[in-house]
Backbone as JSON Lines, residues from 0, in Angstrom:
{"i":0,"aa":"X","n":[47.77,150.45,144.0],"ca":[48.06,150.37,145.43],"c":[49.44,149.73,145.62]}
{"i":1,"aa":"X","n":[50.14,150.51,146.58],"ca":[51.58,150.02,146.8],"c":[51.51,148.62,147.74]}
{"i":2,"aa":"X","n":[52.17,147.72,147.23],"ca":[52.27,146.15,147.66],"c":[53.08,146.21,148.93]}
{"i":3,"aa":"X","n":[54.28,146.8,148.89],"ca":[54.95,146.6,150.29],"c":[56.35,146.16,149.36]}
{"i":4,"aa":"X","n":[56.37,144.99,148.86],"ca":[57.45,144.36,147.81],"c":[58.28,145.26,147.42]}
{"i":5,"aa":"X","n":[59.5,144.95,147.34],"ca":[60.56,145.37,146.2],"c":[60.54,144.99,144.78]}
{"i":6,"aa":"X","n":[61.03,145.22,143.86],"ca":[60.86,145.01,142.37],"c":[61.24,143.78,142.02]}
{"i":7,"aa":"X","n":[62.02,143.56,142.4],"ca":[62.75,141.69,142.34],"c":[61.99,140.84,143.28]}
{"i":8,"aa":"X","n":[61.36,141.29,144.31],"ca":[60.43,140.28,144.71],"c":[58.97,140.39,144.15]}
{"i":9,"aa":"X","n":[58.61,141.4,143.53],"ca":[57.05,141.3,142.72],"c":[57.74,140.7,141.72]}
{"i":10,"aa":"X","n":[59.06,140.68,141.17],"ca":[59.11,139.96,139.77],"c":[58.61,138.65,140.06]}
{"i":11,"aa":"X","n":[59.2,138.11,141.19],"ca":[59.14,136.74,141.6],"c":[57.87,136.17,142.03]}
{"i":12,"aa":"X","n":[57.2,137.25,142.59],"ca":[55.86,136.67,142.94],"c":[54.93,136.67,141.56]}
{"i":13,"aa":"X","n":[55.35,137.12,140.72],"ca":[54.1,137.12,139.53],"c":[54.73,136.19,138.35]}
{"i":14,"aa":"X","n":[55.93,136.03,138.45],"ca":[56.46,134.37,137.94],"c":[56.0,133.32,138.63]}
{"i":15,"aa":"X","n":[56.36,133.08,139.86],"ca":[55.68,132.26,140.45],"c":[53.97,131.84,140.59]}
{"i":16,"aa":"X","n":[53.62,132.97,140.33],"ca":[52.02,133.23,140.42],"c":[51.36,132.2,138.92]}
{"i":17,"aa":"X","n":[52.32,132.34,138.18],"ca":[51.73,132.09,136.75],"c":[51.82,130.54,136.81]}
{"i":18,"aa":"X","n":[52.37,129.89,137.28],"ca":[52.64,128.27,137.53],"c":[50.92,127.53,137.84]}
{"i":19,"aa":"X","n":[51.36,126.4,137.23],"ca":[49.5,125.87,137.78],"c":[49.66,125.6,138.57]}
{"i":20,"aa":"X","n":[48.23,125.85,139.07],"ca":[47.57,125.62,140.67],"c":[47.99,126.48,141.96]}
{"i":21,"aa":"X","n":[49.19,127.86,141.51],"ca":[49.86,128.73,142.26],"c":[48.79,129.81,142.45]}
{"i":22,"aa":"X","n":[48.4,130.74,143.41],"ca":[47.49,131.78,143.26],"c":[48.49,132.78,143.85]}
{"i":23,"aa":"X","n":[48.07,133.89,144.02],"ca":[49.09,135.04,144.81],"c":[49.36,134.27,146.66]}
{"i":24,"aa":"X","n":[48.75,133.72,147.51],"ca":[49.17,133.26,148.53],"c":[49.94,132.02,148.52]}
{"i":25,"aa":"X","n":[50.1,131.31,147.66],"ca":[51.29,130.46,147.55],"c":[52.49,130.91,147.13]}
{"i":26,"aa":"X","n":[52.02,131.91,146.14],"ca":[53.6,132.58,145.14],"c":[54.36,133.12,146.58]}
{"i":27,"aa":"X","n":[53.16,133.98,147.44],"ca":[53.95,134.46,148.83],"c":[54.69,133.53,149.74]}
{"i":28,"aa":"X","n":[54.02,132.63,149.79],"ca":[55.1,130.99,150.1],"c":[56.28,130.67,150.01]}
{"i":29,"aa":"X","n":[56.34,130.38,148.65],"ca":[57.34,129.95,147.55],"c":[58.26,130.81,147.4]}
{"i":30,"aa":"X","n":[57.72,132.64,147.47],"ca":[58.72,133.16,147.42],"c":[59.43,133.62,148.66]}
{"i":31,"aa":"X","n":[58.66,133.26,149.96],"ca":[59.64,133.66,151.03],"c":[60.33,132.39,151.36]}
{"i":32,"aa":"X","n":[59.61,131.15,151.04],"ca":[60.71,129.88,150.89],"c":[61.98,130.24,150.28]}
{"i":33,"aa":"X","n":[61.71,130.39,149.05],"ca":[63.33,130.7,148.57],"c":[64.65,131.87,148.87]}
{"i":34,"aa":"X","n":[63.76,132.9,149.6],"ca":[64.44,134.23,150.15],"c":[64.97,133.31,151.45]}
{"i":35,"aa":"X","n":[64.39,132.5,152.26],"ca":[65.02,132.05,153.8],"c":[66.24,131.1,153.34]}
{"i":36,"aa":"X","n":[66.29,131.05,152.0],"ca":[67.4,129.3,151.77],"c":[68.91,130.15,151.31]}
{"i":37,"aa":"X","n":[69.64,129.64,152.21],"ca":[71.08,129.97,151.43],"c":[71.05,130.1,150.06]}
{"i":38,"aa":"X","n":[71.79,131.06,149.77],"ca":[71.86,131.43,148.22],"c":[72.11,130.62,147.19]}
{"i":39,"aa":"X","n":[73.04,129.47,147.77],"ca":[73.58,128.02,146.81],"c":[72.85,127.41,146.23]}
{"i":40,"aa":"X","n":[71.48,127.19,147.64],"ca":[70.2,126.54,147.45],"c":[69.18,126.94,146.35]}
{"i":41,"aa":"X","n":[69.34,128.29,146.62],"ca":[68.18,129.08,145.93],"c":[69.01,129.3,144.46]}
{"i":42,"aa":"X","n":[70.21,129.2,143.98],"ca":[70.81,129.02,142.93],"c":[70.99,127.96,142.23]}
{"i":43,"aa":"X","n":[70.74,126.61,143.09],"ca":[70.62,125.36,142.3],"c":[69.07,125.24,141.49]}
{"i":44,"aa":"X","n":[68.45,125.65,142.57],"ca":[66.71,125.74,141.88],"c":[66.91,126.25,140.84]}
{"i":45,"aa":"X","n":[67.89,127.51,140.46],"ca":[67.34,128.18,139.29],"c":[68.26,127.53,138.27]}
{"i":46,"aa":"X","n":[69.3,126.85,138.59],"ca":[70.09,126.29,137.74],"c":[69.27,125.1,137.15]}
{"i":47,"aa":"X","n":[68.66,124.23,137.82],"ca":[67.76,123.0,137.44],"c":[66.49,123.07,136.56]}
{"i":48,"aa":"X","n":[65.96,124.72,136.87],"ca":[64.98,125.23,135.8],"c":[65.52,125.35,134.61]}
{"i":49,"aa":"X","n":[67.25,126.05,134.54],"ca":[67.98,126.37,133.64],"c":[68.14,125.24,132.41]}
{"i":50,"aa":"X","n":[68.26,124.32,133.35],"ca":[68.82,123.07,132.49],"c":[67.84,122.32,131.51]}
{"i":51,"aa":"X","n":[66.93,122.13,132.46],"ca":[65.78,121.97,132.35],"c":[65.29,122.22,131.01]}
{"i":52,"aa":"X","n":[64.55,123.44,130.88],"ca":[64.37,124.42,129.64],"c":[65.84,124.23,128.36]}
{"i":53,"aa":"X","n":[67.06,123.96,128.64],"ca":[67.84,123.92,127.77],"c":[67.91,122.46,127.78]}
{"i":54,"aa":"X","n":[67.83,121.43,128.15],"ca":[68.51,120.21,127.61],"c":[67.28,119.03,127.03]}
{"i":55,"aa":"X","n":[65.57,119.46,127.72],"ca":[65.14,118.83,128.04],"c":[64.48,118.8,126.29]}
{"i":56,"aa":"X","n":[64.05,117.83,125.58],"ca":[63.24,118.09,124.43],"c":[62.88,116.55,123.96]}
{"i":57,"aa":"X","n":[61.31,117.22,123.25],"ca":[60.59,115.5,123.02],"c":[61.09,114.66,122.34]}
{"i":58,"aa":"X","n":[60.81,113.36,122.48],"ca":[61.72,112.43,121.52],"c":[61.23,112.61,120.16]}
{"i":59,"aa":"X","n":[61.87,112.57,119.45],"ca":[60.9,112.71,117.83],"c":[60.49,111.6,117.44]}
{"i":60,"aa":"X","n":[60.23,110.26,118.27],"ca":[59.7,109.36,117.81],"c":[58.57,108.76,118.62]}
{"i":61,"aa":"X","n":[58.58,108.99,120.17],"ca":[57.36,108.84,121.06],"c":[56.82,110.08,122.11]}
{"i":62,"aa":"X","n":[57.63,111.01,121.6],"ca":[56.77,112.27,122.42],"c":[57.22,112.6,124.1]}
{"i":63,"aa":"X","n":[57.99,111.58,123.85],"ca":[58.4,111.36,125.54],"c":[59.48,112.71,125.9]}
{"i":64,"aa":"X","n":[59.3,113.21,126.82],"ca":[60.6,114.36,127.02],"c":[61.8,113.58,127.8]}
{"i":65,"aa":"X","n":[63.04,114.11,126.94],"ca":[64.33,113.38,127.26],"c":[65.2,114.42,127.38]}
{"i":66,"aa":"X","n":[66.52,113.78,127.96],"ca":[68.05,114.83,127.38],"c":[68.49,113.99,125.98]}
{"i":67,"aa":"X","n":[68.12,113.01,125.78],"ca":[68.34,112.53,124.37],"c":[67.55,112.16,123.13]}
{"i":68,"aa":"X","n":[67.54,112.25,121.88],"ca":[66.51,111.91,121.07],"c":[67.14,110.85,120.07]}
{"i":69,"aa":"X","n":[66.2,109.63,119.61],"ca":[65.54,109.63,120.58],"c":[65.5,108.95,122.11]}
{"i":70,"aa":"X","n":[64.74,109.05,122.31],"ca":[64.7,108.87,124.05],"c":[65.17,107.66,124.62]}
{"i":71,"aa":"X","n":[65.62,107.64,125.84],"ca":[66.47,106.3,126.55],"c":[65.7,105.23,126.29]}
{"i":72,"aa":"X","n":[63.64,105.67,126.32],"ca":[63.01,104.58,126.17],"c":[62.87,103.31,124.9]}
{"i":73,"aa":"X","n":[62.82,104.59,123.75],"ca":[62.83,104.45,122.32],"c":[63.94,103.42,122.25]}
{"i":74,"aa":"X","n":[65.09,104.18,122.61],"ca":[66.85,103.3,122.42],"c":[67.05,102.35,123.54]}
{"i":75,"aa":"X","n":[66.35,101.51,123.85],"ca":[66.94,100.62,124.91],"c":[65.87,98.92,123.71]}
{"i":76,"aa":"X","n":[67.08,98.61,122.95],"ca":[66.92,97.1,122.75],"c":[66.08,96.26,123.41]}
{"i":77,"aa":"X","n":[66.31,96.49,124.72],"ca":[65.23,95.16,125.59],"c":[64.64,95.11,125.1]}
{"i":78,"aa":"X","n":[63.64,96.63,125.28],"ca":[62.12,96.67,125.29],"c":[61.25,95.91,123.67]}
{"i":79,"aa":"X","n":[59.8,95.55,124.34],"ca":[59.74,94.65,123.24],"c":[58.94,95.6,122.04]}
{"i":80,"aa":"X","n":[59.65,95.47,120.92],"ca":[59.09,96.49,119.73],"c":[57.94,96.13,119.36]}
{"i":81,"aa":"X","n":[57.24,94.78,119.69],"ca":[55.7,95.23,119.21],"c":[54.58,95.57,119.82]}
{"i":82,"aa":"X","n":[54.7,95.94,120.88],"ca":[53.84,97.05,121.35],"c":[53.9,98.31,121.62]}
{"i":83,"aa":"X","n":[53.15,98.8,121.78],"ca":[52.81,100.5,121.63],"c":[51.83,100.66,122.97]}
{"i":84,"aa":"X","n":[51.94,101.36,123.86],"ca":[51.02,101.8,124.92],"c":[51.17,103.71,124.6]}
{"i":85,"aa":"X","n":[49.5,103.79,124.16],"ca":[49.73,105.13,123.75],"c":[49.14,106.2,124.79]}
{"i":86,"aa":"X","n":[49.37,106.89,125.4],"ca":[48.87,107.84,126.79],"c":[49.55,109.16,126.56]}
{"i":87,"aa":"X","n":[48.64,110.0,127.37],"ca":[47.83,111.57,127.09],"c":[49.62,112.61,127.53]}
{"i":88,"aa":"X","n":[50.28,112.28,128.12],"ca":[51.34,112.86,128.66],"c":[52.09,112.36,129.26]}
{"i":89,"aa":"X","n":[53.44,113.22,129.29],"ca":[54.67,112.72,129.23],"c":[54.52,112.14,130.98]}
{"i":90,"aa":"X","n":[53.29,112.78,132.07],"ca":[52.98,112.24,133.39],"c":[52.88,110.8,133.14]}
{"i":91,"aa":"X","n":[51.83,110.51,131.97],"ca":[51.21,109.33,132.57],"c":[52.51,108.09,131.93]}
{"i":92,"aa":"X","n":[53.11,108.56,131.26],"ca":[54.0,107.79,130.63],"c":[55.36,107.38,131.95]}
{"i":93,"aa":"X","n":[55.28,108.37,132.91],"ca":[56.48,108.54,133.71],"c":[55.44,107.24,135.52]}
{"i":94,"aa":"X","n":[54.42,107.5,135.25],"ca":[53.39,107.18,136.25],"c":[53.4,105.74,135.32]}
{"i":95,"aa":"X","n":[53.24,105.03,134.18],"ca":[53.45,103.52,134.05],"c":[54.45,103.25,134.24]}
{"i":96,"aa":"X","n":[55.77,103.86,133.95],"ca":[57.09,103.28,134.11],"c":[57.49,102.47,135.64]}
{"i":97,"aa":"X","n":[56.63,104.33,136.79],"ca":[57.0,104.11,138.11],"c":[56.73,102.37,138.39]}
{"i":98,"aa":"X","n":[55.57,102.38,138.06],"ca":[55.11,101.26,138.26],"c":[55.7,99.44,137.65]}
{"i":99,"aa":"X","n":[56.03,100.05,136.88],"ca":[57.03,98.8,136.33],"c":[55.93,97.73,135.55]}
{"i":100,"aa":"X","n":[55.22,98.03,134.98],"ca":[54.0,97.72,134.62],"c":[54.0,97.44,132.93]}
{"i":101,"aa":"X","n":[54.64,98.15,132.19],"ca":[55.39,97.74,130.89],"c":[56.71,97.7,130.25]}
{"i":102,"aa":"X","n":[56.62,97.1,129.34],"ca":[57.66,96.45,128.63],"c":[57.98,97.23,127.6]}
{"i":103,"aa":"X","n":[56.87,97.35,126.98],"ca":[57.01,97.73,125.33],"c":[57.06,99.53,125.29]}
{"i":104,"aa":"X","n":[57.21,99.96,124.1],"ca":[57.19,101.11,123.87],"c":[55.77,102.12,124.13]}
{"i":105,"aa":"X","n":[56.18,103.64,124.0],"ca":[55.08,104.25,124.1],"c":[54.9,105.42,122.79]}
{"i":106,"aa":"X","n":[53.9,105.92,123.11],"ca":[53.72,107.03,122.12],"c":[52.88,107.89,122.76]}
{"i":107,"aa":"X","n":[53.14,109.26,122.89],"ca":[52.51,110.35,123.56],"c":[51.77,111.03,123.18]}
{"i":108,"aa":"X","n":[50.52,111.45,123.08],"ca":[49.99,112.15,122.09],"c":[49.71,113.92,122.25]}
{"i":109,"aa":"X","n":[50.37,114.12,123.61],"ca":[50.14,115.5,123.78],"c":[49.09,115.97,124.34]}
{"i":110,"aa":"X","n":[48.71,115.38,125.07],"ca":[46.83,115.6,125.6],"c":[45.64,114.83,125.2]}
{"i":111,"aa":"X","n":[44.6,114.74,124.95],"ca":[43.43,114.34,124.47],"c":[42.36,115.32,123.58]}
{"i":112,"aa":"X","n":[41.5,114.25,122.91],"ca":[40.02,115.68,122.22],"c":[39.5,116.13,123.34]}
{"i":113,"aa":"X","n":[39.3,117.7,123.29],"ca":[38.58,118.19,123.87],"c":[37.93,118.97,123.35]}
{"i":114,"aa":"X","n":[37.21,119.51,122.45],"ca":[36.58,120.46,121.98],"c":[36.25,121.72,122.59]}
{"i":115,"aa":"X","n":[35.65,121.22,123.98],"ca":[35.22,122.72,124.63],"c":[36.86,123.6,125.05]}
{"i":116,"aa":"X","n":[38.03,122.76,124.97],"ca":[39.08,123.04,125.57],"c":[39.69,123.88,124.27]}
{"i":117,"aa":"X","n":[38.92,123.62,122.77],"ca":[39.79,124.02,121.68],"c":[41.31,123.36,121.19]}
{"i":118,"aa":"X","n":[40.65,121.59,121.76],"ca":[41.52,120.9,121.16],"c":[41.27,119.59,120.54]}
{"i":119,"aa":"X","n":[41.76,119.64,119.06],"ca":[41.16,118.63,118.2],"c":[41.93,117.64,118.05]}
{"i":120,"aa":"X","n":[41.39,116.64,117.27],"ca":[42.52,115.71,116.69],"c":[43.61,115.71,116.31]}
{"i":121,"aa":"X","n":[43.46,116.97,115.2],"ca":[44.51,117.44,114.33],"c":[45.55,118.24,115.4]}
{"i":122,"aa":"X","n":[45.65,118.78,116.55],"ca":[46.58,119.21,118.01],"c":[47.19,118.34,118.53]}
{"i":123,"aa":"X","n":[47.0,116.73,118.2],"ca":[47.56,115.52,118.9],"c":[48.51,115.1,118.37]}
{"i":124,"aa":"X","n":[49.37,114.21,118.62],"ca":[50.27,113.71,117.51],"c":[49.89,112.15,117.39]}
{"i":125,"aa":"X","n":[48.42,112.24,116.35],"ca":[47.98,110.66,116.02],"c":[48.5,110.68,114.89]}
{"i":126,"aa":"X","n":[48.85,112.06,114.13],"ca":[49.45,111.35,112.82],"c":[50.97,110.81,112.75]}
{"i":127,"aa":"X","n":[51.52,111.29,113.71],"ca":[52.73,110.78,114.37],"c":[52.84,109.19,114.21]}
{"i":128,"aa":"X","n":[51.71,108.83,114.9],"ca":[51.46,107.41,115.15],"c":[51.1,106.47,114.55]}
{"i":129,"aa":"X","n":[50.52,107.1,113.68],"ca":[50.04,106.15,112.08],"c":[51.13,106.01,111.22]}
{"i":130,"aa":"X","n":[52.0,107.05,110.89],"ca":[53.24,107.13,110.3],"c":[53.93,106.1,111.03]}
{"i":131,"aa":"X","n":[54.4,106.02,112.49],"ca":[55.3,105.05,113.09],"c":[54.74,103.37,112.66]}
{"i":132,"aa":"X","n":[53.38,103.74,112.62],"ca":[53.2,101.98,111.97],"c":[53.14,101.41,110.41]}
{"i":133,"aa":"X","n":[53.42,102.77,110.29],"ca":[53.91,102.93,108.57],"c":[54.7,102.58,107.79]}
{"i":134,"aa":"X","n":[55.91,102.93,108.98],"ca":[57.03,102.86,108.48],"c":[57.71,101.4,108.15]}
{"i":135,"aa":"X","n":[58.65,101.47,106.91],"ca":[59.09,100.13,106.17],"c":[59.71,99.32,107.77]}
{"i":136,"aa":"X","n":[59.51,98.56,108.33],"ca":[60.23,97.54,108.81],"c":[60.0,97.7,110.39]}
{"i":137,"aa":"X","n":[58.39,98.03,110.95],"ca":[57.73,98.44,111.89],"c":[58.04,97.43,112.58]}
{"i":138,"aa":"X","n":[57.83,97.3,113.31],"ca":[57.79,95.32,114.26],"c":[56.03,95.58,115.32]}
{"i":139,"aa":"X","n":[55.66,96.82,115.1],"ca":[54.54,97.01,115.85],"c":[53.02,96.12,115.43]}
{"i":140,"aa":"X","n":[52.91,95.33,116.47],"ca":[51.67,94.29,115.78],"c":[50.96,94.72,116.91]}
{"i":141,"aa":"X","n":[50.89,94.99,118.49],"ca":[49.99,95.75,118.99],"c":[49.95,97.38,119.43]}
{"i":142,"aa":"X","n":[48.94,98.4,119.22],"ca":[48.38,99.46,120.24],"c":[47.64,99.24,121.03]}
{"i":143,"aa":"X","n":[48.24,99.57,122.13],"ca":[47.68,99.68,123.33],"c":[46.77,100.9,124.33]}
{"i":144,"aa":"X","n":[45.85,101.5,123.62],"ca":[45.16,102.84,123.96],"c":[45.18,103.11,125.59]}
{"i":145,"aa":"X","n":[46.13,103.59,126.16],"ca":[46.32,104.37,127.37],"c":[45.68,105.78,128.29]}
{"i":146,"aa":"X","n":[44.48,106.22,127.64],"ca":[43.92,107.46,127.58],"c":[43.54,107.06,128.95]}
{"i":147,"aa":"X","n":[42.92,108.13,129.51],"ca":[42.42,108.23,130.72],"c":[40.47,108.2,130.39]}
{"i":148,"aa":"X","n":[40.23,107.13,131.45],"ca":[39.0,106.54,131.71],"c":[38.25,107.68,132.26]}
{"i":149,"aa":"X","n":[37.93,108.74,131.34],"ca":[37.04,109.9,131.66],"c":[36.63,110.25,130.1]}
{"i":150,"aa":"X","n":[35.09,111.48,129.95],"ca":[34.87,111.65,128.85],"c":[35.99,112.07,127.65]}
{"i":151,"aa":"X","n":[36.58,112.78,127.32],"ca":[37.42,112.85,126.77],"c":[38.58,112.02,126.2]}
{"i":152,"aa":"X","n":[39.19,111.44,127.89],"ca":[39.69,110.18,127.33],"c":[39.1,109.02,126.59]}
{"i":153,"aa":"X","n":[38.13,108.68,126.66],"ca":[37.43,107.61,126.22],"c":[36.76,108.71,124.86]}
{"i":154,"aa":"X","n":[36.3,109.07,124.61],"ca":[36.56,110.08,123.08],"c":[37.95,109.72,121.99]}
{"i":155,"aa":"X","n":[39.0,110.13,122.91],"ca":[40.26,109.82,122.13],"c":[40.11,108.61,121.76]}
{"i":156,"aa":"X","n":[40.18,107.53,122.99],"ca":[40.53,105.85,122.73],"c":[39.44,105.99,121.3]}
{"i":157,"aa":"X","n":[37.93,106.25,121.21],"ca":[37.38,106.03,120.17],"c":[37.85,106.25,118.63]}
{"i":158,"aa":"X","n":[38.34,107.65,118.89],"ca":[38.65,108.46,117.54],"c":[40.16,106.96,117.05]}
{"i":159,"aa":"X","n":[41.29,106.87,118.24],"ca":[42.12,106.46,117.93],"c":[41.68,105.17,117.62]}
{"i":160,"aa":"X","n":[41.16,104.31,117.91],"ca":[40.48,102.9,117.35],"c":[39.85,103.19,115.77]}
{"i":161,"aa":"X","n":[38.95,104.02,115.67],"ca":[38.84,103.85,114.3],"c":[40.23,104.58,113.15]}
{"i":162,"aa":"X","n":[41.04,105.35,113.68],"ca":[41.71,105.68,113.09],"c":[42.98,104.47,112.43]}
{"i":163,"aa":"X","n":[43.0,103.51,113.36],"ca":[43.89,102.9,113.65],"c":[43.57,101.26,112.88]}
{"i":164,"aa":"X","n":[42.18,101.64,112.54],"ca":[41.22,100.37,111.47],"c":[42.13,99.95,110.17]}
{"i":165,"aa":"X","n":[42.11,99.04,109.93],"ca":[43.16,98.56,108.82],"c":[44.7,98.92,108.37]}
{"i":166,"aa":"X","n":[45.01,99.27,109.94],"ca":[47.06,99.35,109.69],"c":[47.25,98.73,109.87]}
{"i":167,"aa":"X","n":[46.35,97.03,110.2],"ca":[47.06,95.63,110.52],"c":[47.54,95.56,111.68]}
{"i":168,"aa":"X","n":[46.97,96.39,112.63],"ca":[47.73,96.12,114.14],"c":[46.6,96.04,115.29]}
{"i":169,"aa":"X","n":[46.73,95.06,116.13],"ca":[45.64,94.39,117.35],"c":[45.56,96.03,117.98]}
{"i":170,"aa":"X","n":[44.26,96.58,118.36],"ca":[43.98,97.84,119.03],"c":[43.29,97.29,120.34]}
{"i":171,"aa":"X","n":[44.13,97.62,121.55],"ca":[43.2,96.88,122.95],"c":[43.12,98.43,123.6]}
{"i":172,"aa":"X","n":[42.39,98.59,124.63],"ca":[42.09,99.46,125.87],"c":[42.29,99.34,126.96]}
{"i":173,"aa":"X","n":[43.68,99.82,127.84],"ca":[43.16,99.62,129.26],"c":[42.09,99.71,129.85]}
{"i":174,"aa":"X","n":[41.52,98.8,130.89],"ca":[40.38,98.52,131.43],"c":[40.43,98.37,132.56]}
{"i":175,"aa":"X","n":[40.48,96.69,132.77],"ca":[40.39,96.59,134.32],"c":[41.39,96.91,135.36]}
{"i":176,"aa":"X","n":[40.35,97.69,136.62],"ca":[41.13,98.12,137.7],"c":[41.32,99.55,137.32]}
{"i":177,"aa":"X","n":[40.92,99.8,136.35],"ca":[40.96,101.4,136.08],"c":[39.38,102.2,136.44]}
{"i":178,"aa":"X","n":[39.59,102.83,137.49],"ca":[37.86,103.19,137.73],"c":[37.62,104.57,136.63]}
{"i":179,"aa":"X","n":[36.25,104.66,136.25],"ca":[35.81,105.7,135.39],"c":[36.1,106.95,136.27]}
{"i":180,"aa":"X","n":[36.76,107.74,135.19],"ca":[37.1,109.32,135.83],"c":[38.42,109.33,136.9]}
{"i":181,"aa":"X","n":[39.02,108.37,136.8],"ca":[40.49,108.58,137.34],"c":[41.49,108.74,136.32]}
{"i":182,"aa":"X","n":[42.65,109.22,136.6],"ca":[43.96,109.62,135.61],"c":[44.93,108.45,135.94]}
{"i":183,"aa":"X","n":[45.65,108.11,135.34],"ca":[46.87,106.96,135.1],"c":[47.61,108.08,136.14]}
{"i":184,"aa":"X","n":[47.49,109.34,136.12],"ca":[48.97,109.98,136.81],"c":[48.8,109.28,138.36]}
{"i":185,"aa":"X","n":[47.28,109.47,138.6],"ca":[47.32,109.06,140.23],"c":[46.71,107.89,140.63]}
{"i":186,"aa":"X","n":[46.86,106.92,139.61],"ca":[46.44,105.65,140.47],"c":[47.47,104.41,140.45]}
{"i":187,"aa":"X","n":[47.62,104.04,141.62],"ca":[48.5,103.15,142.22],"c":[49.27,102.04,140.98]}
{"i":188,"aa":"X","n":[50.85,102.12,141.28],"ca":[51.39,100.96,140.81],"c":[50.68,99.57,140.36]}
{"i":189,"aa":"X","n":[50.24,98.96,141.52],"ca":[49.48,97.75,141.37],"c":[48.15,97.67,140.54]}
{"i":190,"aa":"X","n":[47.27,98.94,140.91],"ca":[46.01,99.21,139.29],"c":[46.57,99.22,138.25]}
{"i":191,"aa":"X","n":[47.52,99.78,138.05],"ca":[47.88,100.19,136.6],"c":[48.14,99.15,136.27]}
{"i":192,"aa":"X","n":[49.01,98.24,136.69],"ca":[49.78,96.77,136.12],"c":[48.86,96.13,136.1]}
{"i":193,"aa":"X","n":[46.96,95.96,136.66],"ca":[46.65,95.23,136.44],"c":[45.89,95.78,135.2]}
{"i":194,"aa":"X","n":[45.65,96.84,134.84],"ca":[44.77,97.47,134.28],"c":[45.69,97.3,132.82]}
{"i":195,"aa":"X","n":[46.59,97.27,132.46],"ca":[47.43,96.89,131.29],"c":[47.34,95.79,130.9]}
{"i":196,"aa":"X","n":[47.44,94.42,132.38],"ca":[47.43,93.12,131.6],"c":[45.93,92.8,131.7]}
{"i":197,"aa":"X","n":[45.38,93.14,132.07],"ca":[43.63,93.0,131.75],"c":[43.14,94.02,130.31]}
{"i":198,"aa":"X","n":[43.67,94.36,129.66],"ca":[43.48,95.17,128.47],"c":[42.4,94.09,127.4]}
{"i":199,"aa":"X","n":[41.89,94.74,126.95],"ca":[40.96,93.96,126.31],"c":[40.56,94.76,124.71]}
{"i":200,"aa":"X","n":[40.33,94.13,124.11],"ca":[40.4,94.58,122.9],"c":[38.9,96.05,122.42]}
{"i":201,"aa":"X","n":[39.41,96.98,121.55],"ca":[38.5,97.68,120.84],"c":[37.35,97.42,120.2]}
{"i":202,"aa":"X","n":[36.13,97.94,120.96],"ca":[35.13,97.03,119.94],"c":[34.57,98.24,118.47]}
């Protein structure tokens, strides 16, 4: 059945379509949003995707996405090298910062276990992380398990606690102020900061 569309605008609507949480009546949105915007406008968007896709890549040492590797976070002296706050994506890592809530370093692991999702341990980057406390002249004496307080997350924190058994380093859990089945991406500045310094250890 003929759509009505021209060829460059079905291109656009079924790019757009493919984005999460987009269905065909938003792509129709989005794409008559960008048809009403001066061309400059609608050329910076695509320039910022451009860049985006070309400059943007993970740090090779905490997973974090940067324009530099490794990352501004990794390379900034302040921060204090013996901790580790380890969380599910490069969101929740960008969602503690907002908050101003830590100090120390992070490590990303790329998602969480999910099994029914067809994603295991071995899909994460925990071996990443065992290696980083491996390495000759570590300064890391705590992990800080950052997962999200839902089944899965609390799966990971498990797997990563015993994994993490005799590398000689304190393993705590965010806790308090973190309610069961919420994400670090969407809960408030002030939870999170308290939910870090209320961390309590792995049993």
């Amino acid at each position: 059945m003929a759509s009505g569309y021209s060829e460059p605008v079905e291109r656009l609507l079924a790019e757009l379509a493919r984005l999460p949480g987009i269905g065909p009546r938003s792509a129709e949105r989005l794409a008559y949003h960008i048809l009403r915007q001066p061309p400059e406008e609608a050329i910076r968007l695509a320039i910022a995707i451009r860049d985006v896709k070309k400059l943007i890549r993970p740090c090779r040492v905490c997973g974090h996405l940067d324009e530099q590797d490794p990352c501004r976070i990794c390379s900034d002296e302040s921060r204090d090298r013996t901790v580790v706050l380890v969380v599910e994506t490069p969101k929740d890592l960008a969602a503690v910062e907002r908050a101003g809530a830590w100090r120390g370093l992070y490590h990303v692991l790329g998602g969480r276990i999910a099994p029914l999702d067809g994603v295991e341990a071995e899909d994460l980057r925990i071996g990443d992380l065992l290696d980083r406390l491996r390495e000759p002249g570590s300064e890391v004496r705590e992990v800080v398990i950052g997962t999200n307080p839902d089944v899965e997350g609390d799966g990971t924190a498990l797997y990563l606690a015993r994994a993490l058994a005799g590398e000689g380093v304190r393993v705590t859990r965010i806790a308090k102020g973190m309610p069961t089945g919420s994400s670090i991406e969407y809960v408030s500045g002030a939870v999170l900061a308290d939910a870090i310094s209320g961390r309590k250890p792995m049993e």
